[in-house]
C-alpha positions in Angstrom: -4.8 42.8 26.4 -6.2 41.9 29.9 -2.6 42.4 31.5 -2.1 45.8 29.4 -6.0 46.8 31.2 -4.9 45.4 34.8 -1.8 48.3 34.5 -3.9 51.1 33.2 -5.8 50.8 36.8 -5.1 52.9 39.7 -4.8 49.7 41.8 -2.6 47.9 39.9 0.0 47.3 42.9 -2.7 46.1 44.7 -3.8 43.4 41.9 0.0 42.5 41.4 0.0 41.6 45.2 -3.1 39.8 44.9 -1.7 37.9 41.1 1.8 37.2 42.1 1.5 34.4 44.6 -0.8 32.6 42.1 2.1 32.7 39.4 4.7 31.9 41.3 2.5 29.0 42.2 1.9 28.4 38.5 5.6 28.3 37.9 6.4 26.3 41.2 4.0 23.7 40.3 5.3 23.2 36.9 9.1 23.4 37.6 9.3 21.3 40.5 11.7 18.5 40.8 9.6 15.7 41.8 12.2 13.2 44.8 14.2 10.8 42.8 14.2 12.4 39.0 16.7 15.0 37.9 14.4 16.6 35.6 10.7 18.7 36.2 8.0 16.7 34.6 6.7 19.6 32.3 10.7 19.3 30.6 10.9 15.5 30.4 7.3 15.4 29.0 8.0 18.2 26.1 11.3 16.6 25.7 10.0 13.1 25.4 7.4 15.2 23.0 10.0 16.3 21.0 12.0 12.4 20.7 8.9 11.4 20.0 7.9 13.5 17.0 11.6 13.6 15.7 11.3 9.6 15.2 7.9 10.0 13.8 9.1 12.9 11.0 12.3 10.0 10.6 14.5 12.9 11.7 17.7 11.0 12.6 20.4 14.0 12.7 20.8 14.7 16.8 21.7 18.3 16.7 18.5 19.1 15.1 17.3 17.4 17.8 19.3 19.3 20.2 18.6 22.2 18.4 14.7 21.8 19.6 15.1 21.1 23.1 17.7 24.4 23.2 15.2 26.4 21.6 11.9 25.2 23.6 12.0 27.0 26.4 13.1 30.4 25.2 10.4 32.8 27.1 8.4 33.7 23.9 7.7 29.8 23.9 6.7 29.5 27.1 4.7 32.1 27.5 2.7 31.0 24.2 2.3 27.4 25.6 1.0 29.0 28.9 -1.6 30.9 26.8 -2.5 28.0 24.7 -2.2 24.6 26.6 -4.5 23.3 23.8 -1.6 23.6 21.5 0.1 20.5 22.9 -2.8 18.9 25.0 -6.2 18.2 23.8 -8.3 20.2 25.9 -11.0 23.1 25.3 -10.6 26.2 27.3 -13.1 28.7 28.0 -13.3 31.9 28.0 -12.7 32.8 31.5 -9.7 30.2 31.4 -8.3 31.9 28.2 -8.1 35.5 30.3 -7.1 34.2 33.0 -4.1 32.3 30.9 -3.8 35.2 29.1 -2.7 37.4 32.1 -0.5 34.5 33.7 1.5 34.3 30.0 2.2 38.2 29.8 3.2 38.2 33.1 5.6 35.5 32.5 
């Protein structure tokens, strides 16, 4: 909604050059490689998630676990995570947080 408003403007090139560095940021910040690991921490954490809840639910088959780590980061997932971090963290969001994640998710 607040993305769909942003392109309805006159200025919207202007607001994409101000909005891109910031999600590019984002997305840097996220998917870095931290020195020495192989992984980003954002995949080893939901990955770890996902071992996690697969022993807890007593899940023992590995391609249905293989089968959720293919499938998580499809870009409809992603950009409903970045939406709602309190999906998978326990945090509260405000308002102005939600918009503001709401604009980085649909331009993801």
């Amino acid at each position: 909604v607040f993305l769909t408003k942003l392109l309805s403007t006159k200025s919207f090139f202007l607001h994409q050059r101000i909005l891109q560095p910031y999600v590019d940021g984002l997305f840097q910040a996220v998917f870095t490689v931290p020195g020495g690991t192989t992984v980003p921490n954002a995949i080893k954490y939901l990955f770890d998630f996902l071992d996690i809840q697969a022993a807890d639910l007593g899940i023992a088959d590995p391609d249905v676990l293989h089968m959720w780590k293919t499938n998580s980061f499809l870009p409809h997932f992603m950009a409903h995570i970045v939406q709602n971090p309190d999906l998978v963290f326990d945090i509260h969001k405000s308002a102005t947080v939600d918009s503001c994640l709401s604009v980085i998710s649909q331009a993801y």
